[in-house]
C-alpha positions in Angstrom: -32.2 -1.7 29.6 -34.5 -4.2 27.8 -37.3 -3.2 30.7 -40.2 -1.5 28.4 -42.3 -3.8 26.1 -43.4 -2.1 23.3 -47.5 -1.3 23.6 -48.3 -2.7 19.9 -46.8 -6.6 20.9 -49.6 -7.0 23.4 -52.7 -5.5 20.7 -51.9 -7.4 18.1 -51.3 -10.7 20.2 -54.1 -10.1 22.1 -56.6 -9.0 19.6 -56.0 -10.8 16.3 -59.1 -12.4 14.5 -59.6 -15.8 15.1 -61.9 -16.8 12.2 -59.3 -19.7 10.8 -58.8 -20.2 6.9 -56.4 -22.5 5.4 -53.9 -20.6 3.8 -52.2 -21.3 0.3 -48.6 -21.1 -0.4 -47.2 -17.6 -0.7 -44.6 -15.9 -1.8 -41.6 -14.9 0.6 -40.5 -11.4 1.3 -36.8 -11.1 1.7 -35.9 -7.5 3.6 -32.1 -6.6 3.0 -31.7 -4.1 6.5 -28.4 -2.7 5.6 -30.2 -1.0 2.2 -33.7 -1.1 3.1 -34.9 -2.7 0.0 -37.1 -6.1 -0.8 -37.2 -8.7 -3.1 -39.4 -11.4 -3.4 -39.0 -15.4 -3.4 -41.5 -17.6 -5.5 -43.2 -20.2 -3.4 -40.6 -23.6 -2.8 -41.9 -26.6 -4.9 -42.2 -29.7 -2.9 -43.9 -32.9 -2.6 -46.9 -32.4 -0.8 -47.4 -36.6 -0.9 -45.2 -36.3 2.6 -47.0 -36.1 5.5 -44.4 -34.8 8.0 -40.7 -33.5 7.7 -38.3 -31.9 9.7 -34.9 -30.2 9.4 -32.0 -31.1 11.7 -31.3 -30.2 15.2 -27.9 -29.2 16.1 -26.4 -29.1 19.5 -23.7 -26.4 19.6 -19.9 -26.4 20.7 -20.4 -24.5 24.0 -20.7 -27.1 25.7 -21.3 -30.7 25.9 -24.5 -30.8 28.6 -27.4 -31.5 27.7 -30.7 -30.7 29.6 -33.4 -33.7 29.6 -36.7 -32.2 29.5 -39.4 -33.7 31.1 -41.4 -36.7 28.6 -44.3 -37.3 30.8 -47.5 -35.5 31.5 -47.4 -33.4 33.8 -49.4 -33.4 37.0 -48.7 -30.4 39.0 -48.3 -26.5 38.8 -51.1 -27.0 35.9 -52.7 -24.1 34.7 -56.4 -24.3 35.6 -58.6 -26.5 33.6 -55.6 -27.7 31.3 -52.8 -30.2 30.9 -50.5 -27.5 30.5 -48.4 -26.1 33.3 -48.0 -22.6 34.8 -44.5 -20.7 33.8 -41.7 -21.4 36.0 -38.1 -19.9 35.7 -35.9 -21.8 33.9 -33.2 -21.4 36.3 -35.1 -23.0 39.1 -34.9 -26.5 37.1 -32.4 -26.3 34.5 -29.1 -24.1 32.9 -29.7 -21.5 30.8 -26.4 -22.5 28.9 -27.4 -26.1 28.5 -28.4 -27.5 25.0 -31.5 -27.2 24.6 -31.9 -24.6 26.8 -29.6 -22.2 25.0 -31.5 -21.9 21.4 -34.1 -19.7 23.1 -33.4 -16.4 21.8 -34.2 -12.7 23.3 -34.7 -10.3 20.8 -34.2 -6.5 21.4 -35.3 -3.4 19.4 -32.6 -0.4 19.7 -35.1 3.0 18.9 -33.9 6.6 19.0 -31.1 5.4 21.5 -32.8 3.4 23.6 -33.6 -0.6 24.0 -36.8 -2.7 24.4 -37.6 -6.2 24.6 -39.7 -7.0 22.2 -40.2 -10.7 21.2 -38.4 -14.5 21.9 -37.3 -16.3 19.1 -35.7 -19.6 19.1 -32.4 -20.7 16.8 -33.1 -22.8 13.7 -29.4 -22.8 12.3 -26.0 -21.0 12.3 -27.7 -17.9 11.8 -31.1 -17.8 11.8 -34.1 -17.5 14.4 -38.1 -18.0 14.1 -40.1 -15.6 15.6 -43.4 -14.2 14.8 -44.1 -11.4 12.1 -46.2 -9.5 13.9 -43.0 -8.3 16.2 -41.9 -6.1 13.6 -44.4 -5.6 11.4 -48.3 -4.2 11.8 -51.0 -6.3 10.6 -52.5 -3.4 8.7 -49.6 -3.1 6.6 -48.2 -6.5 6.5 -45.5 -5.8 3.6 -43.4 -3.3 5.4 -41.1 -3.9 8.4 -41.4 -1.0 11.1 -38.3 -2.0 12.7 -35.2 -3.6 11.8 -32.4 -1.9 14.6 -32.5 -5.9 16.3 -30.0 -7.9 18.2 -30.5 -11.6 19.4 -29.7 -12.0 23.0 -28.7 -15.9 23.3 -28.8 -17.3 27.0 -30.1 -14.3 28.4 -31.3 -15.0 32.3 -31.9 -13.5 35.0 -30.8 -10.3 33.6 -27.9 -11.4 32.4 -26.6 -12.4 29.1 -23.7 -15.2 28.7 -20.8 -13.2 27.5 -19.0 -16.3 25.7 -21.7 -15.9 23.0 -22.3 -12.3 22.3 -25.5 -10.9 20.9 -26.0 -10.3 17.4 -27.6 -8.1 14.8 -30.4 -9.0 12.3 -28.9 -8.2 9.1 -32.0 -9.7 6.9 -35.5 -10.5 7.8 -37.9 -13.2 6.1 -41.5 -13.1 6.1 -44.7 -14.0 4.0 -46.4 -11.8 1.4 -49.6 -10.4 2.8 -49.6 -12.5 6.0 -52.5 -12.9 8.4 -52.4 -13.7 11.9 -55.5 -15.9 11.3 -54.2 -18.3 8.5 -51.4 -19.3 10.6 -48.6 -16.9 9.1 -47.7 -15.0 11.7 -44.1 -15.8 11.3 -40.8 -14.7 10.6 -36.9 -16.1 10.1 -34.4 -13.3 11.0 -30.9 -13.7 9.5 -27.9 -12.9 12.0 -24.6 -11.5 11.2 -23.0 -13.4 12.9 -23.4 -17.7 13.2 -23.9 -17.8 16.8 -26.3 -21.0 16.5 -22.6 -22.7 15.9 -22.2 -22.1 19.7 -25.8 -22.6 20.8 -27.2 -24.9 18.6 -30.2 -24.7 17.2 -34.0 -27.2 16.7 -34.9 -28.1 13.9 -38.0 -26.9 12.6 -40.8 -29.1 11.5 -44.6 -30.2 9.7 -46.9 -32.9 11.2 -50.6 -33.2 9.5 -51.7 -35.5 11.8 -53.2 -33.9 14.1 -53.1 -36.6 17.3 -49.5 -36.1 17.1 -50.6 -32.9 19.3 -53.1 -34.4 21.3 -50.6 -37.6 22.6 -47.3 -35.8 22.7 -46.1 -33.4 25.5 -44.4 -30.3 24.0 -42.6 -27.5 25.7 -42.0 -23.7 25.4 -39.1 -21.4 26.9 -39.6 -17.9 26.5 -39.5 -14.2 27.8 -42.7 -12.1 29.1 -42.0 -9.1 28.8 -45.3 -7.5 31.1 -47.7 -8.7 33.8 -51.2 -8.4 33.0 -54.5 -8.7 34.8 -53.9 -9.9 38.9 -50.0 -11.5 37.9 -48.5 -11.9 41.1 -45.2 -12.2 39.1 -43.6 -9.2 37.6 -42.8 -10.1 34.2 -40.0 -7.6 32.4 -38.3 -9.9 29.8 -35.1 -10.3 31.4 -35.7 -14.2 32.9 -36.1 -17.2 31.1 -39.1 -19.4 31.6 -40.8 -22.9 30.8 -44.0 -24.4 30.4 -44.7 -27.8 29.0 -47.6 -30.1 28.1 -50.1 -31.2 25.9 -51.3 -29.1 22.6 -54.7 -29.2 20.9 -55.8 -28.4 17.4 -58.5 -25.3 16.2 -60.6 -27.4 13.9 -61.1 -25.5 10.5 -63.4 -25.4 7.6 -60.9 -27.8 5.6 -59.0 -31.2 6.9 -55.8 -29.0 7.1 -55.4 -27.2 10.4 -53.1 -23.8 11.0 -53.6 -23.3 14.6 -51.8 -25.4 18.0 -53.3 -23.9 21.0 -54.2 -25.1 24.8 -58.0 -24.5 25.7 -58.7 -22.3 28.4 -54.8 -21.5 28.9 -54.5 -18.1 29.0 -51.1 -17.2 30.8 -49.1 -15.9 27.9 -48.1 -12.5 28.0 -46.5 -10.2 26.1 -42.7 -10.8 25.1 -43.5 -14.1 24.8 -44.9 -13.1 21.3 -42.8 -15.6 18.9 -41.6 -18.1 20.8 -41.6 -21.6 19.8 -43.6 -25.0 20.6 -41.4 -27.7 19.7 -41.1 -31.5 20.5 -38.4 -33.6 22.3 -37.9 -37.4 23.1 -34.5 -36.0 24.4 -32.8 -38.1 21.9 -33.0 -37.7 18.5 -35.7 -35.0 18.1 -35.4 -31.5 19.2 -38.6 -30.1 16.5 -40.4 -26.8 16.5 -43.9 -27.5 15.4 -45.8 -23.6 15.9 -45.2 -19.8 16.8 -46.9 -17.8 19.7 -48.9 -15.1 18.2 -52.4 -14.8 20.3 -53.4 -14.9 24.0 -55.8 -16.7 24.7 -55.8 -19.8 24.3 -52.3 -20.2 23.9 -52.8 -20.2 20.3 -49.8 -20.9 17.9 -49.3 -20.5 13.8 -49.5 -24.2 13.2 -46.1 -24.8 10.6 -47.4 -26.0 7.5 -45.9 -28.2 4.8 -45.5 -25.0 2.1 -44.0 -22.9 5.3 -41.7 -25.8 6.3 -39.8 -25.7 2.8 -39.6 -22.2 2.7 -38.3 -21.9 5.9 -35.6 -24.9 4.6 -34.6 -22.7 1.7 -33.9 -20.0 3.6 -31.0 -22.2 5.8 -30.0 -24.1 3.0 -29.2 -21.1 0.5 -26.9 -20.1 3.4 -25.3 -23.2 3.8 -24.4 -23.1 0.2 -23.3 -19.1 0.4 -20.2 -20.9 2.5 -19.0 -22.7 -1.1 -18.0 -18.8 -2.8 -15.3 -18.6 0.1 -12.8 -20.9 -2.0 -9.5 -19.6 -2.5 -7.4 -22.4 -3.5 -6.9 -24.7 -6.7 -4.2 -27.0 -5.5 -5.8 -28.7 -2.7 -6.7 -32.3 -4.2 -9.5 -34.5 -2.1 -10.5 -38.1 -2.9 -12.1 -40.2 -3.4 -15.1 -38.1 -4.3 -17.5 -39.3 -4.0 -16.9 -41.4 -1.2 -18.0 -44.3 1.0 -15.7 -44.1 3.8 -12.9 -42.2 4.2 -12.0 -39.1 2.5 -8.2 -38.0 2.1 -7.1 -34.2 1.6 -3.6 -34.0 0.1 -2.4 -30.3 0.9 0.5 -29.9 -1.6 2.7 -27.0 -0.2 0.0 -25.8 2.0 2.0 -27.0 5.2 0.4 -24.2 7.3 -2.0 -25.3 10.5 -5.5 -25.3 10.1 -9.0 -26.9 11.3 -11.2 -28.8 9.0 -14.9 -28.5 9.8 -17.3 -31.0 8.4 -21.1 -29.3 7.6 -23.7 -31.3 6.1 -26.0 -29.6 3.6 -27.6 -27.3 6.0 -24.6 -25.7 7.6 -24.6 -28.2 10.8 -21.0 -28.7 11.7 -21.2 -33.1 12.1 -17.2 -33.4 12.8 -13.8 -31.4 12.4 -10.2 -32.1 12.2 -7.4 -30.5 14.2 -4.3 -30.6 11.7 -1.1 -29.4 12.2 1.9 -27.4 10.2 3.7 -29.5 8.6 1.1 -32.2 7.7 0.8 -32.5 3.7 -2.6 -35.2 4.4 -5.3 -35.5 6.4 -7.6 -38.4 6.5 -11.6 -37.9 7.7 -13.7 -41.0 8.5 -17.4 -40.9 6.4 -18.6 -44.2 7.7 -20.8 -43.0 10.3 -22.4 -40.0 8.2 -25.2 -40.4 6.4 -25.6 -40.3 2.6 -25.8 -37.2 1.2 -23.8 -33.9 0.0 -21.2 -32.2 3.0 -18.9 -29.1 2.9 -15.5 -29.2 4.4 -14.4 -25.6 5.6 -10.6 -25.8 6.3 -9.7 -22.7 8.3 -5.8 -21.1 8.9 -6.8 -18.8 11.3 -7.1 -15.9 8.4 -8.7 -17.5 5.2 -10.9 -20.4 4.6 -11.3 -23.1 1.5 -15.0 -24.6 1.2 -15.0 -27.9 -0.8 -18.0 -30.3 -1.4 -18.1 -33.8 -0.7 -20.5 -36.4 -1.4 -20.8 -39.5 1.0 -22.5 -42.2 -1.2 -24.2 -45.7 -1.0 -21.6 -48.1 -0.3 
């Protein structure tokens, strides 16, 4: 199982044409899998005064460990001629099921009854991954999806997957009108049926237009070839884990914007590794993806650009708000609403037990609240959240009431 990369992955990541254009906004091609049919999202309106922006990172309830990646250059095991380093299994350094670790994703194509690896991906919320378009979807016919039987493999290593978080199905693929590889649109968000990013976490997902942000910054990549190619002494089958990390450049374009990351002269990516992420981390307070593997040579990435970024945010924020239509109850009262520190739920005759989990306004769970039978009030302290709109999802064990809060200046 998961042992035959499929032939098209490696032509169209391989062979793409590099002749960079800026690309303009376009619309977004939702693609229901369950009925088969499309529909079609205008471009997001944003400012484009902002230079940078990021969504949040989110580091799962599997567990609490966290893997510090390495900040500084690197000095060994570069590839030749850059400051980037060769691959090396992730299990020789870190754990698979250690935050961040555990948002790479292994994505799987079931065909005719059988099962390939096809591409990584990486978690950007409860239940979505990025991964490039060109997976799924030939170049020559960039509207229409050629596959859509996929499963998400999380913390899948060493040919094993964890079996606390089990894999899930793609129930609705995003992608852009008319993409091309060469304007830096070689990109896709697959929507799971199940929220397993609340268990791995997820990165957030990010724009930077300055352009020495990639030159001065390490930035690090964990993916899954899935074939060895030329004189490989390793054989590559997409059932390990691996990591690279170090510094990006830019492809400089005909305009001042730029839709290409890439490494000169680095040309160790293989196939599988098709859609994996480059992101950023100070191992702190920043866990951001920043471009999507879709060539070769030159390790070249579809630079995220502002009008990608807020589509991409729509896409996780209209599910965070899908949570709201789950109410089933009048009579629970909260106050005050807004709110400036503490928020009290008064449950009337509700006296069953039931967890309350705190989500700010893209579906990150920021605190919860254990209560028991019996208990008619629950208090939850806002004082350390920042401003802004939240969603309390208070679960029985068999239904769930979604409420909205607003945390305001104090």
């Amino acid at each position: 199982m998961f042992s035959k990369p499929l032939p098209f992955l490696f032509i169209s990541l391989a062979f793409c044409n590099t002749n960079t254009l800026l690309a303009q906004a376009k619309n977004l091609i939702t693609y229901d899998v369950r009925t088969h049919k499309k529909s079609i999202w205008q471009p997001v309106d944003f400012k484009s005064t902002n230079n940078t922006d990021e969504t949040t990172f989110f580091e799962g309830n599997y567990n609490v460990n966290t893997t510090n990646l390495p900040l500084n250059q690197p000095i060994t095991n570069l590839y030749e001629s850059t400051n980037f380093t060769q691959k090396a299994k992730v299990q020789d350094n870190f754990k698979s099921a250690d935050y961040p670790i555990r948002t790479t994703i292994k994505l799987v194509i079931h065909d005719n009854g059988e099962s390939f690896h096809s591409c990584s991906a990486t978690m950007i919320s409860r239940r979505h991954v990025l991964t490039a378009a060109h997976c799924f979807i030939d170049m020559t016919n960039p509207n229409e999806v050629l596959f859509d039987s996929i499963f998400a493999y999380p913390t899948f290593d060493n040919g094993q997957n964890q079996t606390n978080i089990p894999a899930a199905q793609v129930q609705r693929i995003y992608f852009f009108e008319n993409w091309q590889s060469a304007n830096g649109e070689d990109m896709m968000i697959l929507e799971l049926d199940e929220p397993i990013g609340e268990r791995t976490g997820w990165l957030g997902v990010g724009y930077n237009d300055n352009n020495s942000f990639y030159e001065n910054n390490n930035f690090h990549k964990l993916s899954y070839p899935g074939e060895s190619l030329f004189d490989d002494e390793i054989i590559y089958n997409g059932d390990t884990l691996y990591h690279a990390f170090g510094q990006l450049a830019f492809q400089q374009n005909q305009s001042d914007n730029d839709a290409t990351l890439h490494v000169p002269n680095y040309n160790a990516a293989r196939p599988g590794e098709s859609g994996s992420s480059i992101f950023y981390t100070n191992n702190e307070d920043q866990y951001t993806i920043y471009g999507v593997l879709n060539y070769l040579n030159n390790f070249r990435h579809s630079r995220i650009q502002d009008w990608q970024f807020y589509a991409i945010k729509e896409i996780i924020k209209r599910d965070a708000l899908a949570i709201v239509s789950k109410d089933w109850s009048q009579n629970l009262e909260i106050y005050p609403n807004p709110t400036t520190d503490f928020v009290k739920l008064k449950f009337g005759d509700f006296a069953e037990s039931c967890t309350i989990f705190v989500l700010d306004e893209m579906g990150r769970q920021v605190d919860y609240e254990e209560v028991t039978s019996g208990t008619l009030e629950a208090i939850l302290d806002f004082r350390n959240l920042p401003i802004g709109m939240y969603y309390l999802n208070i679960f029985d064990g068999e239904k769930v009431i979604t409420k909205q809060v607003m945390k305001a200046k104090s």
